[in-house]
gemmi code that builds the backbone of each chain (N, CA, C; Angstrom):
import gemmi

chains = {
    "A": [
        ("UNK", (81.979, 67.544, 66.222), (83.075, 67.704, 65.263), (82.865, 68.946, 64.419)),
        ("UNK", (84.028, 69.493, 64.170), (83.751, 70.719, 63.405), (84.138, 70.426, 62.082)),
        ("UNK", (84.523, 69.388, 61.730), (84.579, 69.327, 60.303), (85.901, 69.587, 59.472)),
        ("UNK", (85.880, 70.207, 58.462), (86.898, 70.907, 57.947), (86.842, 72.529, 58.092)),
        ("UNK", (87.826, 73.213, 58.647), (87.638, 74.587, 58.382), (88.565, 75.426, 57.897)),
        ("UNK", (88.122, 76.238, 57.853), (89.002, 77.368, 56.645), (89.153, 78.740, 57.285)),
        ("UNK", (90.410, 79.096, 57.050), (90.260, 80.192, 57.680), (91.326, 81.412, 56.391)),
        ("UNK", (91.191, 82.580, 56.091), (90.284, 83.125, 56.198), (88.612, 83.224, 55.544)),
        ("UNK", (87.803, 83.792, 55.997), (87.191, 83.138, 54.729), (86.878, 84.258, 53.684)),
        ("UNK", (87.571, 85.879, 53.760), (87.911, 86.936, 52.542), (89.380, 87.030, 52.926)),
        ("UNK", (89.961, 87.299, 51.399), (91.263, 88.057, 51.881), (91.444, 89.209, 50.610)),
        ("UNK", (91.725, 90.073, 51.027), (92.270, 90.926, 49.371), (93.908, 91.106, 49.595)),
        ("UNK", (94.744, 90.441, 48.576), (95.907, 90.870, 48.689), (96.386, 92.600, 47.894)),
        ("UNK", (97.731, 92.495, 47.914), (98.064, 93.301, 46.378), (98.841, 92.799, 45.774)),
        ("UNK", (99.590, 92.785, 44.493), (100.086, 91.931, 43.662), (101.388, 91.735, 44.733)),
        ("UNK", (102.292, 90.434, 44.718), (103.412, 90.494, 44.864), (103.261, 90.145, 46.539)),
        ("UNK", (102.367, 89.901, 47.829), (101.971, 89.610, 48.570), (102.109, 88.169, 48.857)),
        ("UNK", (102.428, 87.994, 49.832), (102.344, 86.230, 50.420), (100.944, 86.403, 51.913)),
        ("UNK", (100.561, 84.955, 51.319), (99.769, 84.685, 52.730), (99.486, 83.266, 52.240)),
        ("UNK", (98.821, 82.883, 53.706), (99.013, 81.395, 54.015), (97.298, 81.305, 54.182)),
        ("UNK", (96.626, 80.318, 53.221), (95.051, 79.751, 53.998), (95.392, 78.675, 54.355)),
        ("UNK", (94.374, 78.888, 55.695), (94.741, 77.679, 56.687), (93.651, 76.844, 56.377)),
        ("UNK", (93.668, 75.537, 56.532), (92.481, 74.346, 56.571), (93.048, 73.159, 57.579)),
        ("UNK", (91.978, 73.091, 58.264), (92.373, 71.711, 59.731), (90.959, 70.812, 59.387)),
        ("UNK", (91.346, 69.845, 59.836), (90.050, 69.111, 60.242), (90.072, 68.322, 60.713)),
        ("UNK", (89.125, 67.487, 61.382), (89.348, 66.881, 62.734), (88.354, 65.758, 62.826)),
        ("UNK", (88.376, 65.068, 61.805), (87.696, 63.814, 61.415), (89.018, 62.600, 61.353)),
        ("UNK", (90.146, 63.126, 61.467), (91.160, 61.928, 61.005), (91.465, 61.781, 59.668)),
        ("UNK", (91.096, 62.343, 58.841), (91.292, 62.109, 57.339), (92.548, 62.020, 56.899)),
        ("UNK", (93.195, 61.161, 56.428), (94.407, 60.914, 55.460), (94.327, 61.738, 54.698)),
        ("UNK", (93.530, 61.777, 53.549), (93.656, 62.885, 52.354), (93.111, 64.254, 52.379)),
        ("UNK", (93.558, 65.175, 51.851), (93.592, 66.289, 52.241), (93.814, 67.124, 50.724)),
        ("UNK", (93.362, 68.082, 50.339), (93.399, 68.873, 49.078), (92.600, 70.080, 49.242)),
        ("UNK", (93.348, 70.673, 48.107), (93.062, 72.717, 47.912), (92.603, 72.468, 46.285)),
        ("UNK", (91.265, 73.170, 46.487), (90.593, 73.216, 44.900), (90.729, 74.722, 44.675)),
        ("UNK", (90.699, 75.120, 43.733), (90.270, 76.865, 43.495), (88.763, 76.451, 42.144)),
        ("UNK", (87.772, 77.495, 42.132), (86.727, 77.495, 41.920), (86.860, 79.139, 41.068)),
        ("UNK", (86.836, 78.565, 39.795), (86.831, 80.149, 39.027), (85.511, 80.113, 38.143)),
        ("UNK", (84.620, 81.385, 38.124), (83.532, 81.161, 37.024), (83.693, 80.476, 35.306)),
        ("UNK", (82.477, 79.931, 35.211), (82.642, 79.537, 33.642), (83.807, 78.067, 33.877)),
        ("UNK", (84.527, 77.722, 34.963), (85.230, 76.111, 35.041), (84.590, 75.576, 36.265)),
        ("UNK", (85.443, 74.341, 36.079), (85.053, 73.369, 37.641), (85.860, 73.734, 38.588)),
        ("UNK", (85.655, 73.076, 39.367), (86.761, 73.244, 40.702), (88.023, 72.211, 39.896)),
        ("UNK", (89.225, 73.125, 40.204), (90.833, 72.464, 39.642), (91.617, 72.501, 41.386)),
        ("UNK", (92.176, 70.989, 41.236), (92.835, 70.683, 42.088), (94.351, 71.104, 42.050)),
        ("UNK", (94.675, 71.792, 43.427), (96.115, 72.448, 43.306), (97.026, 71.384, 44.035)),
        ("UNK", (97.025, 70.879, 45.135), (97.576, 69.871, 45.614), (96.725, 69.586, 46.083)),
        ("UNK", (97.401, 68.039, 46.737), (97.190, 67.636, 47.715), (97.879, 66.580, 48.697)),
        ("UNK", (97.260, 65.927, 49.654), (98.067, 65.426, 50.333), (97.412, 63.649, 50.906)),
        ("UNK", (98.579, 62.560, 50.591), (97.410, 61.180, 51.466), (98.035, 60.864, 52.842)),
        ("UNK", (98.493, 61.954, 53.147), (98.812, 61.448, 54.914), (100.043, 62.620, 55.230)),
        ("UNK", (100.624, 62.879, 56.403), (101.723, 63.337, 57.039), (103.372, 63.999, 56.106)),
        ("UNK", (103.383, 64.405, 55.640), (104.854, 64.245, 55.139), (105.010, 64.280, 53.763)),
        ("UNK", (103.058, 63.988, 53.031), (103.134, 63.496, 51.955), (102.183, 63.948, 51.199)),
        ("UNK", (102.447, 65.275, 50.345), (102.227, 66.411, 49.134), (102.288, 65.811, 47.636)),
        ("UNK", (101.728, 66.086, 46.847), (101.921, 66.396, 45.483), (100.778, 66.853, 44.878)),
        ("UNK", (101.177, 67.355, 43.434), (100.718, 68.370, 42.585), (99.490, 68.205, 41.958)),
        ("UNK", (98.581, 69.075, 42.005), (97.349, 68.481, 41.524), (97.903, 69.292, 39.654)),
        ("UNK", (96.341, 69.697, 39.251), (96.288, 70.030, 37.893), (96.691, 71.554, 37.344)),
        ("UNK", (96.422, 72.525, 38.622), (97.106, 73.945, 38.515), (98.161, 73.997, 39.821)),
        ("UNK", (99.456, 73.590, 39.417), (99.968, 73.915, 41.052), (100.762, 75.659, 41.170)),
        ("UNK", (100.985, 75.570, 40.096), (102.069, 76.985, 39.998), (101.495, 78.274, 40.758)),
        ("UNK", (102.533, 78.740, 41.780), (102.360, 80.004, 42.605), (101.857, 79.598, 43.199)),
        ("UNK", (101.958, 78.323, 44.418), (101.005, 78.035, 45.287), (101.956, 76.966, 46.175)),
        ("UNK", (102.418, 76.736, 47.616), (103.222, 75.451, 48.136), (102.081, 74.973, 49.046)),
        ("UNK", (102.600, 74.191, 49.323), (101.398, 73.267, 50.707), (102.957, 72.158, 51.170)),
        ("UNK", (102.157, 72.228, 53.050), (103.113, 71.402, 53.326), (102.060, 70.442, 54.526)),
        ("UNK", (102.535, 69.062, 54.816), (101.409, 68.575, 55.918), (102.670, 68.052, 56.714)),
        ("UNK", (102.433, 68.814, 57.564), (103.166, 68.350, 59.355), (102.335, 67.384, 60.179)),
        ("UNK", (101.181, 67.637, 60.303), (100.126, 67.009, 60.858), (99.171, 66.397, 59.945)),
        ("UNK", (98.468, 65.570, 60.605), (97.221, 65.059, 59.935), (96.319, 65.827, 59.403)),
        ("UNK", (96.153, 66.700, 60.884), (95.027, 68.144, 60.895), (95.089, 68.964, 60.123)),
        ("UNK", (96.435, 69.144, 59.543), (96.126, 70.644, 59.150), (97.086, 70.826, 57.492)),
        ("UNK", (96.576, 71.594, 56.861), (97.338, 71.365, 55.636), (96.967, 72.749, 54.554)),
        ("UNK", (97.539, 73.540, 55.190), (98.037, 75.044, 54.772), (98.433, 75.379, 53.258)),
        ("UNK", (97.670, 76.098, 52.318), (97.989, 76.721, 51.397), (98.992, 77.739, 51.137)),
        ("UNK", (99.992, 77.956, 50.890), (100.791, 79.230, 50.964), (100.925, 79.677, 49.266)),
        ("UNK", (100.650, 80.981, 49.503), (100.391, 81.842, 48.123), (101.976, 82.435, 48.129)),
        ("UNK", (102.861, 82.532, 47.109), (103.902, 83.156, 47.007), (104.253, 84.585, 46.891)),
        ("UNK", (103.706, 84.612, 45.609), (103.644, 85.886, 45.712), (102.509, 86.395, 44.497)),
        ("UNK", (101.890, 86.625, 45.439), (99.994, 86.601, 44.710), (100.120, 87.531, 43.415)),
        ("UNK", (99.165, 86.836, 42.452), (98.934, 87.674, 41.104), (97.376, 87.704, 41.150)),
        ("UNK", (97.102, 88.571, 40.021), (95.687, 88.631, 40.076), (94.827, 87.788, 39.637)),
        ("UNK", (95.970, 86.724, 38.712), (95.618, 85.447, 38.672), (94.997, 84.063, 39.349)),
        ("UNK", (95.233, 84.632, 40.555), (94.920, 83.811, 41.409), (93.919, 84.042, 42.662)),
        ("UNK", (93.130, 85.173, 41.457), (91.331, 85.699, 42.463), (90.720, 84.399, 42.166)),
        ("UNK", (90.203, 83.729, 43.159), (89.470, 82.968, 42.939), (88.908, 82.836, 44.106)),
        ("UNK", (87.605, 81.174, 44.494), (87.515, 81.067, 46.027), (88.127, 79.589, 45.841)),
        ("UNK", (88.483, 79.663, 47.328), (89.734, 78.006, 47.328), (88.853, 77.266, 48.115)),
        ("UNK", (88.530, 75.898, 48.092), (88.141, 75.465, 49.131), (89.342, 73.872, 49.355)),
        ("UNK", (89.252, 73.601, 50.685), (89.640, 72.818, 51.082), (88.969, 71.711, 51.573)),
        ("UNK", (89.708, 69.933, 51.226), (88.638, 68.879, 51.383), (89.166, 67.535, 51.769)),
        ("UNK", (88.625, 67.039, 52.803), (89.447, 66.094, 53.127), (88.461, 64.614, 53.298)),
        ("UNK", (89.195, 63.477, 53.078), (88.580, 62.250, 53.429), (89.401, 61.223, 53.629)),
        ("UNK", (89.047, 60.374, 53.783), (89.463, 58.642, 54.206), (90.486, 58.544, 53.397)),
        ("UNK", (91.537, 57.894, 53.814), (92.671, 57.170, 53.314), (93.178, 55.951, 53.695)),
        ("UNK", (93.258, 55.113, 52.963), (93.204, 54.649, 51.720), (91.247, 54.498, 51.862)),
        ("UNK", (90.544, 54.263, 50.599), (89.300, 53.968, 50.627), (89.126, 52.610, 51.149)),
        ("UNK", (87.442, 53.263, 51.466), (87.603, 51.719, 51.846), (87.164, 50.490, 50.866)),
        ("UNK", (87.043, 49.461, 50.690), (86.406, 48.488, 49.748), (85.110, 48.550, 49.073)),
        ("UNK", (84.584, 49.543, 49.228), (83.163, 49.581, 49.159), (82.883, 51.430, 48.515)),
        ("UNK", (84.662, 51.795, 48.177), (84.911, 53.319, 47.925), (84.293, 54.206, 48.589)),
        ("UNK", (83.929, 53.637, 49.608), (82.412, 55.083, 50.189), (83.403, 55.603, 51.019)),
        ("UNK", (83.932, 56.679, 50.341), (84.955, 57.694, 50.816), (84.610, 59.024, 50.634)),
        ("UNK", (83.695, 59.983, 50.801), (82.832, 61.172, 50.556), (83.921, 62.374, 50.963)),
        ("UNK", (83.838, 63.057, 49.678), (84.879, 64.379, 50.219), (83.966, 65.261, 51.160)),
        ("UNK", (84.575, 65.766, 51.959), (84.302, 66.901, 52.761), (84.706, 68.011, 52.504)),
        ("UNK", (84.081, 69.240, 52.311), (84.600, 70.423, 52.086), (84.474, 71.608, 53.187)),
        ("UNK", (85.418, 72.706, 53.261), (85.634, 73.565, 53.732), (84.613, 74.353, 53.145)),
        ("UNK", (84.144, 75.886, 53.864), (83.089, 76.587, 53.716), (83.768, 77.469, 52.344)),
        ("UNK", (85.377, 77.447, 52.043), (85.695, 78.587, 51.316), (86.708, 79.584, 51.708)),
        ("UNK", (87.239, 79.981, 51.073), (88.150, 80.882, 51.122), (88.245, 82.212, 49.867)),
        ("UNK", (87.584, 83.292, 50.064), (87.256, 84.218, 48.551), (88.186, 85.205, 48.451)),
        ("UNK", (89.532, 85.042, 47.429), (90.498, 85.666, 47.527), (90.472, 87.252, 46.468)),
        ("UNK", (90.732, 87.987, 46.551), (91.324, 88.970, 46.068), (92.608, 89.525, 45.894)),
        ("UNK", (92.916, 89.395, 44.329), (94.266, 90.311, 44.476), (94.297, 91.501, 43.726)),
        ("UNK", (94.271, 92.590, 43.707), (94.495, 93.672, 43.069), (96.323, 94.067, 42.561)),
    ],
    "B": [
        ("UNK", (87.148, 70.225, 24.228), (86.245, 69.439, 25.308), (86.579, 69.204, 26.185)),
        ("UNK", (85.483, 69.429, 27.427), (86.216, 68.822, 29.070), (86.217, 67.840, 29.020)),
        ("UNK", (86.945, 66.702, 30.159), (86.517, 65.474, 30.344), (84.834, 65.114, 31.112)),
        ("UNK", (84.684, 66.054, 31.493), (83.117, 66.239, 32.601), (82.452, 67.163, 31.665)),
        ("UNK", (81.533, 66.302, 31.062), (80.544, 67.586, 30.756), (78.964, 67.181, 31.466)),
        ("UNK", (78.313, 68.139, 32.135), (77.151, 67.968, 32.439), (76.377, 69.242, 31.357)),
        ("UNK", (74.779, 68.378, 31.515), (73.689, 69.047, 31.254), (72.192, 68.815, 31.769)),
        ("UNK", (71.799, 69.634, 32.036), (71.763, 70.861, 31.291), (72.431, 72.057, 32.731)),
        ("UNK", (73.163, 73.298, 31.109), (73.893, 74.151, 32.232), (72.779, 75.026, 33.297)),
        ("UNK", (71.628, 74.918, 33.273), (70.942, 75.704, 34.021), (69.076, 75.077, 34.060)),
        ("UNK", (68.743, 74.746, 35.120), (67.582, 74.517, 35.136), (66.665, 74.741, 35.881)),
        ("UNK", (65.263, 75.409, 35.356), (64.648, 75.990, 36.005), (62.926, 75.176, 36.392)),
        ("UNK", (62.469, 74.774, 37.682), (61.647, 73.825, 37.745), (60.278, 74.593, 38.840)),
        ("UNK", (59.280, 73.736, 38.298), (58.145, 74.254, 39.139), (58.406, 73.061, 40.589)),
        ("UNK", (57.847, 73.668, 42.133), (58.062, 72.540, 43.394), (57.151, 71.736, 42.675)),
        ("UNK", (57.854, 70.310, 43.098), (56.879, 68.974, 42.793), (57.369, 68.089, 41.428)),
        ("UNK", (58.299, 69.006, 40.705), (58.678, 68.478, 39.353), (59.585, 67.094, 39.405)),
        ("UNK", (59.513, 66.466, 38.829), (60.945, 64.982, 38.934), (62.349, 66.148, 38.267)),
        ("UNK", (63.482, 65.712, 38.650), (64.284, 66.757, 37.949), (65.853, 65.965, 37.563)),
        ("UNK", (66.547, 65.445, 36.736), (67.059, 64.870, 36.013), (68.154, 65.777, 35.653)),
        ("UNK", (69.917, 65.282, 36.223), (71.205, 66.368, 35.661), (72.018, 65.323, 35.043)),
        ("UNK", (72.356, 65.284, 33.924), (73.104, 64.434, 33.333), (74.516, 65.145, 33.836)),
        ("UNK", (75.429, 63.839, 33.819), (77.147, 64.008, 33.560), (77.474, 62.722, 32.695)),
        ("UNK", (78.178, 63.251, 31.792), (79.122, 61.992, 30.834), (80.825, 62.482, 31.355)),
        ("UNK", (81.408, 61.641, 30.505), (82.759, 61.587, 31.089), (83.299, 60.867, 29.722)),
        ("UNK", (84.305, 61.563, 29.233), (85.227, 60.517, 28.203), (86.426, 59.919, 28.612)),
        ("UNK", (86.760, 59.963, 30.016), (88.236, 58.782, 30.433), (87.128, 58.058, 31.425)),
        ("UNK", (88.136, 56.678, 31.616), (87.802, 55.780, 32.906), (87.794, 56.371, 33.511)),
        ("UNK", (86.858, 56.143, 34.206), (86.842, 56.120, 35.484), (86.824, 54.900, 36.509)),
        ("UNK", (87.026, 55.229, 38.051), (86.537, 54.483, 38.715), (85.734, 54.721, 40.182)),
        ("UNK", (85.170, 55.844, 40.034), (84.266, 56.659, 41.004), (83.603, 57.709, 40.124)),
        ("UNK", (82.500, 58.150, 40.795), (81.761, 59.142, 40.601), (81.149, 59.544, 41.596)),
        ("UNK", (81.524, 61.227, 41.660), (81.073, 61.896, 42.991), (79.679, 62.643, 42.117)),
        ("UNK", (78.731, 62.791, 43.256), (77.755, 64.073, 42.867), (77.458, 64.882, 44.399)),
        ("UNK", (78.050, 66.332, 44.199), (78.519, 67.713, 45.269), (77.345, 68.090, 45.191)),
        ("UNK", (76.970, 68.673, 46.401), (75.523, 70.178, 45.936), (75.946, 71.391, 46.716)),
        ("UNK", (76.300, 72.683, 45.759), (76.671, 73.817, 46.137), (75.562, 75.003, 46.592)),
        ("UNK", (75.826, 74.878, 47.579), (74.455, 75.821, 48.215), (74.357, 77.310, 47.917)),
        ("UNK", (73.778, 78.333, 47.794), (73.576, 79.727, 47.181), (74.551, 80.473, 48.316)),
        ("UNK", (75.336, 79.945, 49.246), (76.104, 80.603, 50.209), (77.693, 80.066, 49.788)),
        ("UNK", (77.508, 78.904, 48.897), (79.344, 78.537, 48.524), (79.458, 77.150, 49.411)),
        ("UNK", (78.776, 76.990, 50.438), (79.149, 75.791, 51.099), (79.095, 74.609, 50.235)),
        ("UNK", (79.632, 73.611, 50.039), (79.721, 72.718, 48.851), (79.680, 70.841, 50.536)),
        ("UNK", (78.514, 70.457, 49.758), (78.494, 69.104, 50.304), (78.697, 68.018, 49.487)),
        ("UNK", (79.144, 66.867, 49.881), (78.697, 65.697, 49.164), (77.915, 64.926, 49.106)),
        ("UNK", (77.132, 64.479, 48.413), (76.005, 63.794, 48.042), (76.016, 62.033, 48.058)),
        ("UNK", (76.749, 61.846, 47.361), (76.793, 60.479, 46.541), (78.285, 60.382, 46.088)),
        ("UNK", (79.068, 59.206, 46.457), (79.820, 58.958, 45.905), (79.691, 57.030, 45.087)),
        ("UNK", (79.918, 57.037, 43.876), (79.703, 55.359, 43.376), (80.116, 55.150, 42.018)),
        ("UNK", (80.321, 54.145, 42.183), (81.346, 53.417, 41.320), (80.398, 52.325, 40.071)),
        ("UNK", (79.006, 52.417, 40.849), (78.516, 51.465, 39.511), (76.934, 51.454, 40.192)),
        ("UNK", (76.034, 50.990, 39.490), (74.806, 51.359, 39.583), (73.746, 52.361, 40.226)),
        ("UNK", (73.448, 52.042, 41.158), (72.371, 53.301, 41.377), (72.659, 53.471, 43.187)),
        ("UNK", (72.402, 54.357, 43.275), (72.179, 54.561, 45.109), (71.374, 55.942, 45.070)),
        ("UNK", (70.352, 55.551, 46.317), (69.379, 56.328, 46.728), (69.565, 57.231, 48.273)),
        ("UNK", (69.484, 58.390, 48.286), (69.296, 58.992, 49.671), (68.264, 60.573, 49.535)),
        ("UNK", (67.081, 59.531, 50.061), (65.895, 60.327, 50.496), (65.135, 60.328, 49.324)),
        ("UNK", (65.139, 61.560, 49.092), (64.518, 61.807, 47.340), (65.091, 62.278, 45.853)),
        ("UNK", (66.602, 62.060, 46.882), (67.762, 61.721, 45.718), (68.184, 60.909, 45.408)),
        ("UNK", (68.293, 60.352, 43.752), (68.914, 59.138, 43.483), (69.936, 59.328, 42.365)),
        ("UNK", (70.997, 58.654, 42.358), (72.181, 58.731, 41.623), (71.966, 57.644, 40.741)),
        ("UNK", (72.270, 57.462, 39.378), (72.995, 56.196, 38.336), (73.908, 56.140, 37.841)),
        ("UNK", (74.624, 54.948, 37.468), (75.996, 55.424, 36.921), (76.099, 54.022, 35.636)),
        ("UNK", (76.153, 54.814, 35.090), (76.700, 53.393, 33.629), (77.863, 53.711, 33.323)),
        ("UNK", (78.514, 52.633, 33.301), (80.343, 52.618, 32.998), (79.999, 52.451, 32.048)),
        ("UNK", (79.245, 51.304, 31.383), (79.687, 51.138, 29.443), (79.566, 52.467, 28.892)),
        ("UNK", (78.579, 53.137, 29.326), (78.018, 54.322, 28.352), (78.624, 55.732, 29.180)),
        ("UNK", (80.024, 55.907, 29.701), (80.402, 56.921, 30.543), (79.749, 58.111, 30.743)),
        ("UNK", (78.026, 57.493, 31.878), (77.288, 58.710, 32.097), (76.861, 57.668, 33.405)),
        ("UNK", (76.529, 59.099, 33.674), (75.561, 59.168, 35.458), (74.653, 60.174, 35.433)),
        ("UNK", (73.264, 60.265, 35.918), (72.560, 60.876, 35.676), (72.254, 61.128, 37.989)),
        ("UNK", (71.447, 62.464, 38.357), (71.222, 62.522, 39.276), (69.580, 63.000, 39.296)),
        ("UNK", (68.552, 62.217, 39.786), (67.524, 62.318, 40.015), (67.142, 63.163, 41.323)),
        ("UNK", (66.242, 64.008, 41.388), (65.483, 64.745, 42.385), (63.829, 64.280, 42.392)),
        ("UNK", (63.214, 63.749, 43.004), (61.874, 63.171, 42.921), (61.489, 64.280, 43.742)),
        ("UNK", (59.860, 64.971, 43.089), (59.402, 65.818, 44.193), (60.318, 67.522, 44.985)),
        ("UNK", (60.520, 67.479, 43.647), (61.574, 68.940, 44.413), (60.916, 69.881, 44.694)),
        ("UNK", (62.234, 70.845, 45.720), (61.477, 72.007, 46.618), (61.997, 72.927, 46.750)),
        ("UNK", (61.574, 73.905, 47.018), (62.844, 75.435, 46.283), (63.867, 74.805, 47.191)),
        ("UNK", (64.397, 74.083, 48.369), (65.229, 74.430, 48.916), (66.473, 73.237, 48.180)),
        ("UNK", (65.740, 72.968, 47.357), (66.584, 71.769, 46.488), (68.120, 72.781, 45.223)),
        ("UNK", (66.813, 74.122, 45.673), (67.958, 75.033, 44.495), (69.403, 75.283, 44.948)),
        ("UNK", (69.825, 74.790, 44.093), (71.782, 74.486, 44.499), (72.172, 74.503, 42.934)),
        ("UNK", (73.463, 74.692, 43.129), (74.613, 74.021, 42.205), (74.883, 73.037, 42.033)),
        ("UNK", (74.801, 71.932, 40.992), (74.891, 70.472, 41.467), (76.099, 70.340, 40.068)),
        ("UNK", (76.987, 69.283, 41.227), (78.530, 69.160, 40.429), (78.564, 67.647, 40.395)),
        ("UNK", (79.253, 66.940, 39.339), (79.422, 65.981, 39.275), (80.855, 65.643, 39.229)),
        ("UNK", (82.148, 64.923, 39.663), (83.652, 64.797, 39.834), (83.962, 63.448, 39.116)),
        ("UNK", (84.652, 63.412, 38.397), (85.565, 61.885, 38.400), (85.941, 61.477, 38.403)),
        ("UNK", (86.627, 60.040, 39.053), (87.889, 59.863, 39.651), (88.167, 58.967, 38.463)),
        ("UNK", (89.517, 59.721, 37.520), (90.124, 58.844, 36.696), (91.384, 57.834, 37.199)),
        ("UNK", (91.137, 56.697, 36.282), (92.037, 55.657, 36.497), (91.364, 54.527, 37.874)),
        ("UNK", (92.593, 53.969, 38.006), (92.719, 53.322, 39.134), (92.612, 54.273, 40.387)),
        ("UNK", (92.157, 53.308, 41.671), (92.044, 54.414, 42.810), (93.407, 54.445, 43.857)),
        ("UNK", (93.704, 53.498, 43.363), (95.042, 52.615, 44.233), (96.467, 53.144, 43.107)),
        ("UNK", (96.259, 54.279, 42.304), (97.611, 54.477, 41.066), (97.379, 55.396, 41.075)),
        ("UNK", (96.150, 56.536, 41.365), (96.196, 57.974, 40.888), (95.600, 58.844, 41.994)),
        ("UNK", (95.315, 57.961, 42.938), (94.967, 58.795, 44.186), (93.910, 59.567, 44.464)),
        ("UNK", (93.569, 60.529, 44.808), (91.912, 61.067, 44.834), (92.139, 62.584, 43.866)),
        ("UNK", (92.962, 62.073, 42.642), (92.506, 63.382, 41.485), (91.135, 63.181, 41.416)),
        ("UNK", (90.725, 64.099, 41.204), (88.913, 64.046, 40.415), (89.328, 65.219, 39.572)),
        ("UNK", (88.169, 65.157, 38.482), (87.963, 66.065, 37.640), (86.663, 66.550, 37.340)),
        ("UNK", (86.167, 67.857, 37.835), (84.976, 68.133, 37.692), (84.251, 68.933, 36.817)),
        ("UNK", (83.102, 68.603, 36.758), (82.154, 68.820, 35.436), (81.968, 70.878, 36.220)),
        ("UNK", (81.318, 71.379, 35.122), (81.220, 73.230, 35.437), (79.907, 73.309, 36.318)),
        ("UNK", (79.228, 72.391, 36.774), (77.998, 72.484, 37.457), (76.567, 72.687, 36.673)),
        ("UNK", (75.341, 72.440, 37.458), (74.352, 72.662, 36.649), (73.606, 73.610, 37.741)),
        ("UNK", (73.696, 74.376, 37.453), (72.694, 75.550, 38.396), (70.835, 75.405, 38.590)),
        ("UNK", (70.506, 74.959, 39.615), (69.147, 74.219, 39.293), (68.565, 75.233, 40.411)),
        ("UNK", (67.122, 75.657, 39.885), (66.311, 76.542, 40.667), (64.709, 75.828, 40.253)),
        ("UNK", (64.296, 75.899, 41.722), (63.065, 75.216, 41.598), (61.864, 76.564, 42.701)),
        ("UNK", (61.125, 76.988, 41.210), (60.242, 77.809, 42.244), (58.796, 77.131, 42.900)),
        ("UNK", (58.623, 77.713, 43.687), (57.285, 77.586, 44.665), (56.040, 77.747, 43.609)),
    ],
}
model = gemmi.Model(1)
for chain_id, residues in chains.items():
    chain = gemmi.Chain(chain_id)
    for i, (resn, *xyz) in enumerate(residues, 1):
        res = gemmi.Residue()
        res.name, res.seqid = resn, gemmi.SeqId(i, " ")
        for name, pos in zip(("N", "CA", "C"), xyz):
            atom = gemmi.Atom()
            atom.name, atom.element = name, gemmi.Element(name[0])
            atom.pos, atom.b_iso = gemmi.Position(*pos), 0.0
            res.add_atom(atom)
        chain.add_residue(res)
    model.add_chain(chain)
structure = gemmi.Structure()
structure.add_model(model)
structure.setup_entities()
């Protein structure tokens, strides 16, 4: 199994730029989420997702969509990038619903280290 | 104030030391994750629990709900123990708020030879 992966794993935009980070994974996981990781905070959740069809907003969502078609895969799309939004993203997925015993362990993606100028 | 605060923000240990990262939390919870961020960004999970203690290897986790803290033990550490260590928490119900977590800024732990 390969886990969760991320692709790209640098990007430098320029302001006003769209691009899409990709994250799949291939454990079966229901839940699915995009953190961004800025110095001096924690990791802040931008969305996420508990199955197929089914998105919503984490704690920073603004300038950022996600959509899940599949189980596998659950794509970040940047609108139109500010420099606000240098950070590294990672992506993380696990079990849905937990199980009784909560031992539901996030999995994370290696990263995604964005640049926008 | 965050809701996650850990301490200490940085710690520096001789190999062999016991090594001790506090996290408190001021909302309910009803989980507690502890992550270890490796000097390359790769971020694993450790421990996830909801109430007393769990052990893996020469790591051990605690968690007291009355007193909203969890502490993460290292017995015997070894430089390769040096990571980022994050603590997350899942507020509320798990079945009403879904897998928000909220995480503490990390404790940067270096253990020399």
């Amino acid at each position: 199994n390969a886990g969760v992966t991320q692709t790209p794993k640098f990007q430098v935009l320029k302001t006003g730029q769209s691009m899409t980070l990709q994250c799949a994974q291939d454990m079966n996981h229901e839940y699915m989420s995009w953190y961004r990781q800025d110095p001096g905070m924690g990791l802040r959740l931008i969305h996420y997702s508990v199955g197929a069809g089914i998105t919503d907003q984490g704690e920073v969502p603004n300038g950022y969509n996600v959509s899940r078609s599949t189980t596998e895969d659950f794509p970040l799309r940047l609108l139109s990038a500010a420099p606000s939004q240098t950070s590294v993203y990672f992506c993380a997925s696990s079990n849905w619903p937990p199980t009784s015993s909560y031992n539901s362990p996030l999995h994370f993606g290696n990263g995604t280290r964005l640049t926008v100028t | 104030k965050n809701e996650v605060e850990q301490s200490p923000q940085n710690l520096t240990a001789q190999e062999g030391e016991f090594i001790t990262i506090n996290c408190s939390y001021s909302v309910g919870i009803s989980a507690l994750h502890w992550l270890q961020q490796h000097p390359g960004g790769g971020i694993v999970s450790l421990f996830m629990l909801s109430s007393g203690k769990k052990k893996h290897g020469r790591l051990i986790a605690t968690i007291n709900i009355q007193e909203k803290h969890s502490s993460l033990h290292i017995t015997a550490s070894h430089p390769r123990d040096s990571a980022v260590y994050i603590c997350a928490a899942k507020k509320g119900e798990w079945e009403t708020s879904g897998s928000r977590l909220t995480f503490g800024e990390g404790t940067q732990l270096t253990v020399n030879p």
